[in-house]
Each structure stands twice: as structure tokens, then as C-alpha cells.
PyMOL Python script that loads the backbone (N, CA, C, O; Angstrom):
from pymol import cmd

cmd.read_pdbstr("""\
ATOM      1  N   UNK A   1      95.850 108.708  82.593  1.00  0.00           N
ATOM      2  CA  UNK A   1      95.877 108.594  84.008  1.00  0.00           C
ATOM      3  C   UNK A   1      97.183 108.160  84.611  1.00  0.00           C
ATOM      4  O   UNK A   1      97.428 108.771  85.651  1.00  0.00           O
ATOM      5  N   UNK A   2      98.393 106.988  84.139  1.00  0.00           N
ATOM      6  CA  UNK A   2      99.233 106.756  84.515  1.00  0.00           C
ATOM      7  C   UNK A   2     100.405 107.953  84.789  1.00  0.00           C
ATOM      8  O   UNK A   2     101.165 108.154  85.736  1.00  0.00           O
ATOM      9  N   UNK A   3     100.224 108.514  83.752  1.00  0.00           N
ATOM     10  CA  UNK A   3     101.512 109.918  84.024  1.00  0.00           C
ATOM     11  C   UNK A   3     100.621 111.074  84.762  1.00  0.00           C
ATOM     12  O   UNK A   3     100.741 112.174  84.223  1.00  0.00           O
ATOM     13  N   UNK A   4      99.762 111.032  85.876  1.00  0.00           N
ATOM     14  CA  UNK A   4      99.294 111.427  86.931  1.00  0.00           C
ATOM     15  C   UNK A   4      98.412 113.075  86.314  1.00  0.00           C
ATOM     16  O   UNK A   4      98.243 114.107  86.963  1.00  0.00           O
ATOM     17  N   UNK A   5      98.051 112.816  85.061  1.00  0.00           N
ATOM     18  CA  UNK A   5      97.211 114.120  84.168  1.00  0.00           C
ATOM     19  C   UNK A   5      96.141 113.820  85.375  1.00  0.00           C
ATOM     20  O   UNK A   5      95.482 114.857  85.461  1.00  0.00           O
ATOM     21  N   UNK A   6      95.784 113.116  86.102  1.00  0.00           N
ATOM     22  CA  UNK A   6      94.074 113.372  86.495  1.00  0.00           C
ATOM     23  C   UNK A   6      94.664 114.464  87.503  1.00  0.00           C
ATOM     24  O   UNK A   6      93.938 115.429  87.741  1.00  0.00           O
ATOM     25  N   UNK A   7      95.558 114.415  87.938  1.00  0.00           N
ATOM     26  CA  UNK A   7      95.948 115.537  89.053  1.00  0.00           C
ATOM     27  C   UNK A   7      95.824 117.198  88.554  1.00  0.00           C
ATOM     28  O   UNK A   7      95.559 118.120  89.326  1.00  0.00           O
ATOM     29  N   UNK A   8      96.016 117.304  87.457  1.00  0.00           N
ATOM     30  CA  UNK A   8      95.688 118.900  86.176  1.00  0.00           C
ATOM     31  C   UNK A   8      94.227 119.200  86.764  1.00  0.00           C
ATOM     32  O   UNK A   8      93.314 118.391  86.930  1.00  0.00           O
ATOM     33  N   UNK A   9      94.244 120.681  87.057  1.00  0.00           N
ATOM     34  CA  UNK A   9      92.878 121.273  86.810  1.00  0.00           C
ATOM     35  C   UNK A   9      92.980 121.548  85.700  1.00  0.00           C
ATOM     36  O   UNK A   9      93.872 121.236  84.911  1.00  0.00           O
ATOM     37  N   UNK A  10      91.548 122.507  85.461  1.00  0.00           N
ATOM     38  CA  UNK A  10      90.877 122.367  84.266  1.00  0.00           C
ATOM     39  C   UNK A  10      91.251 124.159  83.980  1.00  0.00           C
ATOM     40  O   UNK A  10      91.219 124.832  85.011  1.00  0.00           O
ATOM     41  N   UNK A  11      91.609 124.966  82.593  1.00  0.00           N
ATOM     42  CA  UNK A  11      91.615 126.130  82.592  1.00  0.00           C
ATOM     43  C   UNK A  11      90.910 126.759  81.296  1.00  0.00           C
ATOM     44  O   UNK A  11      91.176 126.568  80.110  1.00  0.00           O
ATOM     45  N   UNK A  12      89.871 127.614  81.920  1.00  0.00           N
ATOM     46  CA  UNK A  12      89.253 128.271  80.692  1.00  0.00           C
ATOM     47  C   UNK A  12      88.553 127.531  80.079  1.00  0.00           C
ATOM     48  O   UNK A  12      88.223 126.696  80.921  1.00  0.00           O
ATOM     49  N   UNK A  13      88.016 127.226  78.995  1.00  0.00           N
ATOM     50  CA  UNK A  13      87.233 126.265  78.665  1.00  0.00           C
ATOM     51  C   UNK A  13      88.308 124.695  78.268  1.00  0.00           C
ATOM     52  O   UNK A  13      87.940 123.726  77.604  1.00  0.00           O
ATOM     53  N   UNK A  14      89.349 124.855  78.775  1.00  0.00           N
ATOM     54  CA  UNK A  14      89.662 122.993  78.173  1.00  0.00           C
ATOM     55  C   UNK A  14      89.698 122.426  79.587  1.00  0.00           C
ATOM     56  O   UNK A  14      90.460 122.728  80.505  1.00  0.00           O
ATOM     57  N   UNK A  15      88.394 121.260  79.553  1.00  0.00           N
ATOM     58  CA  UNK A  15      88.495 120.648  80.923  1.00  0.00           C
ATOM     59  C   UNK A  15      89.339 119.340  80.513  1.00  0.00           C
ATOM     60  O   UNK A  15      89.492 118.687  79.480  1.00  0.00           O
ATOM     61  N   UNK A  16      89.998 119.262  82.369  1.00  0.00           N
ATOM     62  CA  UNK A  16      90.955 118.652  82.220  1.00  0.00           C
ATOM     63  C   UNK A  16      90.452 116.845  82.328  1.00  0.00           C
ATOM     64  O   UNK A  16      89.261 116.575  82.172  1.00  0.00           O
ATOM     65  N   UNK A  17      91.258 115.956  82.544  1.00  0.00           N
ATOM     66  CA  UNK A  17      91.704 114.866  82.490  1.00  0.00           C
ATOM     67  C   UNK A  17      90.536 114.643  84.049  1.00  0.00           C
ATOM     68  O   UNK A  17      89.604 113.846  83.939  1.00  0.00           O
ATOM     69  N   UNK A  18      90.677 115.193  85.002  1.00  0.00           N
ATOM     70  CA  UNK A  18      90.329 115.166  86.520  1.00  0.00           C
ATOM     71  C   UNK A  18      88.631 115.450  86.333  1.00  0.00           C
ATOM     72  O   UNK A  18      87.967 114.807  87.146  1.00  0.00           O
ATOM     73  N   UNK A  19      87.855 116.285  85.419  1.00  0.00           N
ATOM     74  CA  UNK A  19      86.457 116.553  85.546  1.00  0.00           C
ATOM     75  C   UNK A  19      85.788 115.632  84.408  1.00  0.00           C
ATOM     76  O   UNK A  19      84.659 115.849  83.966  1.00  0.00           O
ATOM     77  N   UNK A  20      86.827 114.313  83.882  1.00  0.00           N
ATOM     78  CA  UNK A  20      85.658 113.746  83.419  1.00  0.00           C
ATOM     79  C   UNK A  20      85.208 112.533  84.099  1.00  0.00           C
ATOM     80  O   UNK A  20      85.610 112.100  85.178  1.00  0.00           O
ATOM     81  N   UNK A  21      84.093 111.918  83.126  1.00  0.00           N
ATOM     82  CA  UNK A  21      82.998 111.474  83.819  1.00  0.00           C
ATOM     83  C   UNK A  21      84.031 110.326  84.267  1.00  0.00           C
ATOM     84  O   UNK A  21      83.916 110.246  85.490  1.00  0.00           O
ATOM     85  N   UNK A  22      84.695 109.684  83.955  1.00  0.00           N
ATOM     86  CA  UNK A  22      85.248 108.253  84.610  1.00  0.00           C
ATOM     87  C   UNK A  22      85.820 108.435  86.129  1.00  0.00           C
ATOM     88  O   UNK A  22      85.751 107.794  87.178  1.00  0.00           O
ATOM     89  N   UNK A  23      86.606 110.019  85.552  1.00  0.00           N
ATOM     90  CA  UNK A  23      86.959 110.260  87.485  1.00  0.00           C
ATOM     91  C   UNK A  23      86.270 111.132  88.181  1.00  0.00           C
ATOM     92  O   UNK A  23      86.988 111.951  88.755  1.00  0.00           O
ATOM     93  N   UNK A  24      85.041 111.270  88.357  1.00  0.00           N
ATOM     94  CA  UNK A  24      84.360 112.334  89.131  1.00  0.00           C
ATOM     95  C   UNK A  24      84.198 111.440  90.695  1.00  0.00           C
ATOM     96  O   UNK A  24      83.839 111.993  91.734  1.00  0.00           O
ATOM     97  N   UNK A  25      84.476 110.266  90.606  1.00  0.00           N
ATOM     98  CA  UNK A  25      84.430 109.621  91.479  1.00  0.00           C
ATOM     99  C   UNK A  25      85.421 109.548  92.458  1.00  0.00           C
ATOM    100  O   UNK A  25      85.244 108.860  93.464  1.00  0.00           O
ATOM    101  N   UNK A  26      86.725 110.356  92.223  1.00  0.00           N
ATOM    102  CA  UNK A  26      87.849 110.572  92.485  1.00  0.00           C
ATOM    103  C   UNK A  26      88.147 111.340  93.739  1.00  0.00           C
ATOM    104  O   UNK A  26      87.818 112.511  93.551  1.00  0.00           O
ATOM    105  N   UNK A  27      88.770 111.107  95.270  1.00  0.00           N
ATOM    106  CA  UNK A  27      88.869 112.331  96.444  1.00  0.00           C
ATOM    107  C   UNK A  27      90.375 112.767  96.459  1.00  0.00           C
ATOM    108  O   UNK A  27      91.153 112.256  95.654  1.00  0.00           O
ATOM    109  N   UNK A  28      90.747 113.598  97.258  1.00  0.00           N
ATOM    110  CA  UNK A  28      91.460 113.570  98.285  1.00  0.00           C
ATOM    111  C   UNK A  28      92.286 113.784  97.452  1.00  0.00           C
ATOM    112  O   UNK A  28      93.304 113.104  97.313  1.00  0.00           O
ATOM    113  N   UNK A  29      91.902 114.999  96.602  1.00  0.00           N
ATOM    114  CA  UNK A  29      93.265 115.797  95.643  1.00  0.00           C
ATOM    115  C   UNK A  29      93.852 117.103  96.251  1.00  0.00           C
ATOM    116  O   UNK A  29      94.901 117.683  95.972  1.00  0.00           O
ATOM    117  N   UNK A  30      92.808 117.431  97.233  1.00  0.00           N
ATOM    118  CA  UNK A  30      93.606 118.384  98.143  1.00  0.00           C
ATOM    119  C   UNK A  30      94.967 117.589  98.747  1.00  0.00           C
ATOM    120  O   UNK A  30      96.134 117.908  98.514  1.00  0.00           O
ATOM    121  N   UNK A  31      94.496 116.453  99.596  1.00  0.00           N
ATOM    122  CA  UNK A  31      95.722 115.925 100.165  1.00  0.00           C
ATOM    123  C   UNK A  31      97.239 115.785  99.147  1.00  0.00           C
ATOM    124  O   UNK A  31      98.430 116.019  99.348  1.00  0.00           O
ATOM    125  N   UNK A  32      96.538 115.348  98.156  1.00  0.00           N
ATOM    126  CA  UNK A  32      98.051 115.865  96.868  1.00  0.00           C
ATOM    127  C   UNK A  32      98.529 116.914  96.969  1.00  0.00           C
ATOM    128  O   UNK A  32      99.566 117.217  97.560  1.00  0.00           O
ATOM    129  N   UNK A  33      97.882 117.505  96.454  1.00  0.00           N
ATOM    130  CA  UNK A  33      98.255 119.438  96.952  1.00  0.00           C
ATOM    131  C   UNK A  33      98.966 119.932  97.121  1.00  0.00           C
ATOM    132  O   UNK A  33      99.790 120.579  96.474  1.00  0.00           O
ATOM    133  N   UNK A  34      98.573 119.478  99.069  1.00  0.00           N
ATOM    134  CA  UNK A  34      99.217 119.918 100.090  1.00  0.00           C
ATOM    135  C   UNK A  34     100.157 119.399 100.208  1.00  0.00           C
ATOM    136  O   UNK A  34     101.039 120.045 100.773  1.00  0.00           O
ATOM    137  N   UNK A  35     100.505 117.926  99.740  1.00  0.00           N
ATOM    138  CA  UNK A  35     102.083 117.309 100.020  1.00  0.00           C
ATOM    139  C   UNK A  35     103.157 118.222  98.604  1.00  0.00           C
ATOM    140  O   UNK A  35     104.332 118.566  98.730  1.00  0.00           O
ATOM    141  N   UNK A  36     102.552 118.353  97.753  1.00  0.00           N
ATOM    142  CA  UNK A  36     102.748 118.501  96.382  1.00  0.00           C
ATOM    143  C   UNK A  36     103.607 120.207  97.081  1.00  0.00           C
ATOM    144  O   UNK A  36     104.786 120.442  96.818  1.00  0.00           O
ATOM    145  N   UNK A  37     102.971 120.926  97.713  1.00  0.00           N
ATOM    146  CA  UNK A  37     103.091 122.057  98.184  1.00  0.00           C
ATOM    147  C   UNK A  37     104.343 122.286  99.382  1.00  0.00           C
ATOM    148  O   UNK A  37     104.871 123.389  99.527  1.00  0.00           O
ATOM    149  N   UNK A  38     104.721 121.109 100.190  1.00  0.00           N
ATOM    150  CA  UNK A  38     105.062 121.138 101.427  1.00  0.00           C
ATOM    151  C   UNK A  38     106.415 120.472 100.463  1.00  0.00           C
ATOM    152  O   UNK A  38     107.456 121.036 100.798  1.00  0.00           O
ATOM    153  N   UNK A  39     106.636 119.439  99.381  1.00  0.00           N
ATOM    154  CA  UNK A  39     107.428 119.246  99.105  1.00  0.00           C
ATOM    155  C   UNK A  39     108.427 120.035  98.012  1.00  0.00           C
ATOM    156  O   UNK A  39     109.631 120.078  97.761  1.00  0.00           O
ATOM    157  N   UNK A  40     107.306 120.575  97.565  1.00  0.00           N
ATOM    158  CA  UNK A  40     108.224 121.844  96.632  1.00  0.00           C
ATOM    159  C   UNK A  40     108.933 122.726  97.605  1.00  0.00           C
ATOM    160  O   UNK A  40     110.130 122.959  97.439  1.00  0.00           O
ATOM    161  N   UNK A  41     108.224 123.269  98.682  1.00  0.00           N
ATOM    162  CA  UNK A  41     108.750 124.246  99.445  1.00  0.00           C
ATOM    163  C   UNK A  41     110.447 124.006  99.927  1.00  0.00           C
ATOM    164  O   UNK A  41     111.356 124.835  99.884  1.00  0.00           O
ATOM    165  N   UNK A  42     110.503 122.285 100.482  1.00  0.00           N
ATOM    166  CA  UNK A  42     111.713 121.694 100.500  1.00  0.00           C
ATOM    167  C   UNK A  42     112.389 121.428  99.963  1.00  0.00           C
ATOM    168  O   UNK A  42     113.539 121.746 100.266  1.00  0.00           O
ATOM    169  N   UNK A  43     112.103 120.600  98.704  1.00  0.00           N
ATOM    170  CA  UNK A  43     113.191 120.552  97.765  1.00  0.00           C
ATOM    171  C   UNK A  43     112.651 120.692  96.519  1.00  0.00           C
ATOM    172  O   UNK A  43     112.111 119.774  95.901  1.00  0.00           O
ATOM    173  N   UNK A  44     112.818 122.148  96.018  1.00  0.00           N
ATOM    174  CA  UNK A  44     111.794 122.769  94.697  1.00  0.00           C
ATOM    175  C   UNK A  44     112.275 122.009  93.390  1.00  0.00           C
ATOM    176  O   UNK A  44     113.395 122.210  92.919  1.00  0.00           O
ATOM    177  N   UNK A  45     111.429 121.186  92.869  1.00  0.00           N
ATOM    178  CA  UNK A  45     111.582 120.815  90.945  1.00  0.00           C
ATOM    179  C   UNK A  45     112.097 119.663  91.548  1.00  0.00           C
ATOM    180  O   UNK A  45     112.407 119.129  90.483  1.00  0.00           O
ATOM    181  N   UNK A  46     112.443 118.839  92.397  1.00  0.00           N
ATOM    182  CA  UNK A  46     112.700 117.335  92.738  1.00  0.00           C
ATOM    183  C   UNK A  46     111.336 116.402  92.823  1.00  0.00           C
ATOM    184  O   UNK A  46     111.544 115.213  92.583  1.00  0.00           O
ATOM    185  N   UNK A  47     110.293 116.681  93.058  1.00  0.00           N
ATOM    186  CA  UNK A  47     109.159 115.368  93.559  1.00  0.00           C
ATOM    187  C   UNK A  47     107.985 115.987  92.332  1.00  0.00           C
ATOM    188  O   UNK A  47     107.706 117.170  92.136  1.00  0.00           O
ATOM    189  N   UNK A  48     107.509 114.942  91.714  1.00  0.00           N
ATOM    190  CA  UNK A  48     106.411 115.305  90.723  1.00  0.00           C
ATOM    191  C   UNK A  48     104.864 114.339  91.657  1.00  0.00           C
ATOM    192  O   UNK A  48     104.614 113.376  92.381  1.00  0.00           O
ATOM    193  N   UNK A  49     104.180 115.606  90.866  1.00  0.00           N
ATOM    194  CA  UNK A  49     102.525 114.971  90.990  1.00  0.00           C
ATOM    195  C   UNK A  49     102.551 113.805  91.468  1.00  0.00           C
ATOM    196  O   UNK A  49     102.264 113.416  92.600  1.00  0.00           O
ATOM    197  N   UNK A  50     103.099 112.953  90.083  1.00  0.00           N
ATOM    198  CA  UNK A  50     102.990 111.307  90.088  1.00  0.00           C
ATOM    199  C   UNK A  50     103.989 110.652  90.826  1.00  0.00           C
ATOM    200  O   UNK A  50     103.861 109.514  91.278  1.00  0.00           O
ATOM    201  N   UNK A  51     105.080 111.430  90.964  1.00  0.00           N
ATOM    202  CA  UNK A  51     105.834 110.822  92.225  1.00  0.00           C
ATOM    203  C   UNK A  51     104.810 110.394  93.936  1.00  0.00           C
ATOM    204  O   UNK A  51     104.595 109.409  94.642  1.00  0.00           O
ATOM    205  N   UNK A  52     104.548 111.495  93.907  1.00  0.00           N
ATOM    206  CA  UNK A  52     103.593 111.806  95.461  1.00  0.00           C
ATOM    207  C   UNK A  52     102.191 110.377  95.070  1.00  0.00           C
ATOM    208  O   UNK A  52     102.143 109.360  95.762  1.00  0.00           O
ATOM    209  N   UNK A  53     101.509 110.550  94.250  1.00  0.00           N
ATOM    210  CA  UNK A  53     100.681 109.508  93.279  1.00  0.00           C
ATOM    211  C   UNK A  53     101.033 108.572  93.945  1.00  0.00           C
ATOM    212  O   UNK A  53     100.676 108.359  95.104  1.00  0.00           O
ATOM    213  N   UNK A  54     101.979 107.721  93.110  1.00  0.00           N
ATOM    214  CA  UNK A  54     102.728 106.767  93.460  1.00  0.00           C
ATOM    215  C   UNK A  54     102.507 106.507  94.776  1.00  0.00           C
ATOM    216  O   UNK A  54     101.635 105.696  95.089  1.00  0.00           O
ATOM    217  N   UNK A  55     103.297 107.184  95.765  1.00  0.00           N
ATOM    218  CA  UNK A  55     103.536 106.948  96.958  1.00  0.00           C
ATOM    219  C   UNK A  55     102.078 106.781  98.025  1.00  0.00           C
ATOM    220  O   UNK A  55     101.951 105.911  98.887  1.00  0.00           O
ATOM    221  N   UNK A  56     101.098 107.828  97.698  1.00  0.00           N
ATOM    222  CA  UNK A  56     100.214 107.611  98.198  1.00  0.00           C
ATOM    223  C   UNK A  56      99.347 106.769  98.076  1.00  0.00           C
ATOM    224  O   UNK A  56      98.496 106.520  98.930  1.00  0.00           O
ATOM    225  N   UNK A  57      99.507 106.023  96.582  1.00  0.00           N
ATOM    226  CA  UNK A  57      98.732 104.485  96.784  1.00  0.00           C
ATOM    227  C   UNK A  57      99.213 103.356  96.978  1.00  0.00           C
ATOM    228  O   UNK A  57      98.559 102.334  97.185  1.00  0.00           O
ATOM    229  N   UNK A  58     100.478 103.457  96.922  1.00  0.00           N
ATOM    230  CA  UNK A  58     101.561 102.287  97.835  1.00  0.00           C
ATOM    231  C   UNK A  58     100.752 102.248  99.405  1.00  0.00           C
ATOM    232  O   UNK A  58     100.160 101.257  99.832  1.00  0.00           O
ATOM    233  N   UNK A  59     100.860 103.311  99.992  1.00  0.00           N
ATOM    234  CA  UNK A  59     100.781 103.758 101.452  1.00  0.00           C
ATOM    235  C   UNK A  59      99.088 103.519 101.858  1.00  0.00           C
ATOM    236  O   UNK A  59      98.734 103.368 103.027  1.00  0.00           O
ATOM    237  N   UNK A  60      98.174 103.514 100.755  1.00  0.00           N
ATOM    238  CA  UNK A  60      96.918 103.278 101.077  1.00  0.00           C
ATOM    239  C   UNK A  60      96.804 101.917 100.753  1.00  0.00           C
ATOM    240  O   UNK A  60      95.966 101.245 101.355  1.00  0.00           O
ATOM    241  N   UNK A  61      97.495 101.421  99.922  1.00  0.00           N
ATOM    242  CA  UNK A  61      97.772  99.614  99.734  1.00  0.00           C
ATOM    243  C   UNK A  61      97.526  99.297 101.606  1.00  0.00           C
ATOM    244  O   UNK A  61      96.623  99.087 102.416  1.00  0.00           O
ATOM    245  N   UNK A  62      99.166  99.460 101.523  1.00  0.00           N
ATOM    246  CA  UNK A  62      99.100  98.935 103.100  1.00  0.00           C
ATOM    247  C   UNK A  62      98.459  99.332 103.938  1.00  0.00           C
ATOM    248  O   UNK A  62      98.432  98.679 104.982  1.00  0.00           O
ATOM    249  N   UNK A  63      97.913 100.193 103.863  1.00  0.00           N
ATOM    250  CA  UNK A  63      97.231 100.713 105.020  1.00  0.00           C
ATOM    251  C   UNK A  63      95.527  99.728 105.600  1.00  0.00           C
ATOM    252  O   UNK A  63      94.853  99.462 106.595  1.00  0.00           O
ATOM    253  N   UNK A  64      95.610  99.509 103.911  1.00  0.00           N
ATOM    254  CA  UNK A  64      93.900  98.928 104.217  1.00  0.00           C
ATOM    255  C   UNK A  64      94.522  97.196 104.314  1.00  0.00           C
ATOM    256  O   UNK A  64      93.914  96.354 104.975  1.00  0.00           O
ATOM    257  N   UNK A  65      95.660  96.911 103.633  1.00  0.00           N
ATOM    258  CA  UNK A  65      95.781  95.528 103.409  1.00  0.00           C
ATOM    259  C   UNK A  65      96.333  94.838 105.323  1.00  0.00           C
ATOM    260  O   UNK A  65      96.431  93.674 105.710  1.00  0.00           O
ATOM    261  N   UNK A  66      96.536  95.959 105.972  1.00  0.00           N
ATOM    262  CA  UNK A  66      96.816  95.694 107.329  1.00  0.00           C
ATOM    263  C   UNK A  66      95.521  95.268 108.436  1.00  0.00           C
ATOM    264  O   UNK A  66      95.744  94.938 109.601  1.00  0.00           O
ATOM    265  N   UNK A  67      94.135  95.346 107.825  1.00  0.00           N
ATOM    266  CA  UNK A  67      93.313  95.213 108.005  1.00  0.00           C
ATOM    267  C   UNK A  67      92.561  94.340 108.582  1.00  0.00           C
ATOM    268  O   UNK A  67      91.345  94.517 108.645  1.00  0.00           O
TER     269      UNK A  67
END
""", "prot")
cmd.dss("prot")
cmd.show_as("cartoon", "prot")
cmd.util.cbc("prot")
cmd.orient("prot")
């Protein structure tokens, strides 16, 4: 989970890191995605999965700890 594998879909029969049972509990991997998507477009092979990862649970830290 730390080097951001839960973010991998699953192909053909090897399911990934993301459909097992510990993270089915898991949302808002579209929102990865789409940043994942919007940032390649800008600066292609610079920002990884777990970069964006990172950032988005920094940003949900504060968000709720502002509370």
C-alpha cells in the first residue's frame, strides 16, 4: 500500500492490490484519476500515483483537522 499499488487495477485474471478484501472499503479513486490525468497532460512522466496519494491525504488531513 505505501508505494501507492492500491491505485493498480486489476487485469485479466490477476486481481490487483485495490480489489482486496482490506481495501474494498476504499473511495474516490476516480478523483486520483482525474488529477493523475490532468497532470500527465501538463507535465507528462513528472507526478506519480503516489505522488498525487501523498498530496491528497496531506490535503484531507487539513481539511477535516480545520474542523
Amino acid at each position: 500500500g505505501c508505494d501507492a499499488s492500491v491505485l493498480l487495477d486489476s487485469v485479466g485474471g490477476n486481481n490487483a492490490e485495490k480489489q482486496g478484501r482490506p481495501n474494498l472499503t476504499l473511495r474516490a479513486f476516480d478523483a486520483i484519476d482525474d488529477a493523475k490525468k490532468e497532470l500527465e497532460f501538463l507535465c507528462p512522466g513528472v507526478v506519480s500515483c503516489a505522488d498525487i496519494l501523498a498530496l491528497a491525504a496531506r490535503d484531507a488531513v487539513m481539511i477535516v483537522s480545520k474542523r
